[in-house]
C-alpha positions as CSV (number, residue, x, y, z in Angstrom):
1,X,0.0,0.0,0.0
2,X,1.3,3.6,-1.3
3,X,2.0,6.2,1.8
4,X,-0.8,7.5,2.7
5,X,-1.4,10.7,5.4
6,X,-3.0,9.3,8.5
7,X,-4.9,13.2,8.2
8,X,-6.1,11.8,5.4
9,X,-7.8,8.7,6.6
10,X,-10.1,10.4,9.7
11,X,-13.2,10.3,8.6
12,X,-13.9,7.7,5.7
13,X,-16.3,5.3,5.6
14,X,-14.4,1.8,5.5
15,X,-16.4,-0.9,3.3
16,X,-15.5,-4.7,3.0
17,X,-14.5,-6.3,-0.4
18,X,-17.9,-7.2,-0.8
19,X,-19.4,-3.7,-0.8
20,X,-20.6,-4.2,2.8
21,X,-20.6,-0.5,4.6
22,X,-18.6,-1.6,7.9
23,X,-18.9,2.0,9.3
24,X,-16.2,5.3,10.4
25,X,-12.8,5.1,10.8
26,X,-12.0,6.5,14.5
27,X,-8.7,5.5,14.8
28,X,-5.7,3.7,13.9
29,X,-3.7,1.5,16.4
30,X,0.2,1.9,16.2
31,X,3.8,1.3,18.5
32,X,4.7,4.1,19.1
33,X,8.8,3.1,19.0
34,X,8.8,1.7,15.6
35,X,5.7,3.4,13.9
36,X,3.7,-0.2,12.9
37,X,0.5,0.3,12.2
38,X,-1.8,-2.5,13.7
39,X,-5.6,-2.2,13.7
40,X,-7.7,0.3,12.1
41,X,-10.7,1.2,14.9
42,X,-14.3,1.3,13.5
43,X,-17.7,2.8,14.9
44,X,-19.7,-0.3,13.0
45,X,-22.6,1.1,10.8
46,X,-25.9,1.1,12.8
47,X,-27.2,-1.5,10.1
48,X,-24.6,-3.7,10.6
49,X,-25.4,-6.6,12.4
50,X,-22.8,-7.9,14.5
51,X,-22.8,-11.8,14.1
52,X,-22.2,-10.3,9.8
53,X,-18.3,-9.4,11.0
54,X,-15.2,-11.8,11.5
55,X,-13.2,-8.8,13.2
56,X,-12.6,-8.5,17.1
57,X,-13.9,-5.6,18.4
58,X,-12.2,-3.5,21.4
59,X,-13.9,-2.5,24.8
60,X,-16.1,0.5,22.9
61,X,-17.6,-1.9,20.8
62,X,-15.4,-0.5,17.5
63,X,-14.1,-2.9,15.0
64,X,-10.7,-4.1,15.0
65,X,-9.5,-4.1,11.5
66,X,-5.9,-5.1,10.9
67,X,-4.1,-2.9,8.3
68,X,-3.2,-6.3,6.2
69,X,-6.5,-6.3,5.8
70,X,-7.0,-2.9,3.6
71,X,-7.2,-3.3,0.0
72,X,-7.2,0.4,-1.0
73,X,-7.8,3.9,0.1
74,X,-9.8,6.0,-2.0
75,X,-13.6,8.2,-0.9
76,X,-13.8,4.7,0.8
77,X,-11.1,2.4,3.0
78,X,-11.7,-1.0,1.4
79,X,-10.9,-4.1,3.6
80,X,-10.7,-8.0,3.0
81,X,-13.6,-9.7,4.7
């Protein structure tokens, strides 16, 4: 995946492969020494129904979406399902 602004992702609707609106990006997870990127962190879509998504989710109730997972980033982040 190209470099990409992390200003740049807050905001976007993320969407699975399969045109499924997951929801909002609200963060990303990193370390902090070496800069990794680990999970993007998503406020699920109201219509999404939860036993529909594979990903963990973290104490909020956001998605955990690892960044192997993103296919592209465009108007939308698109992930593997």
């Amino acid at each position: 995946m190209s470099d990409i602004l992390a200003e740049n992702l807050s905001g976007k609707a993320v969407m699975g492969s399969d045109g499924t609106e997951l929801g909002m990006l609200y963060n990303v997870t990193m370390d902090l020494k070496s800069g990794q990127l680990f999970d993007l962190l998503v406020d699920p879509d109201d219509s999404l129904a939860e036993k529909s998504v594979s990903f963990d989710r973290d104490d909020a109730g956001r998605l955990r979406v690892p960044v192997n997972r993103v296919q592209a980033v465009k108007d939308y982040i698109v992930v593997q399902r």
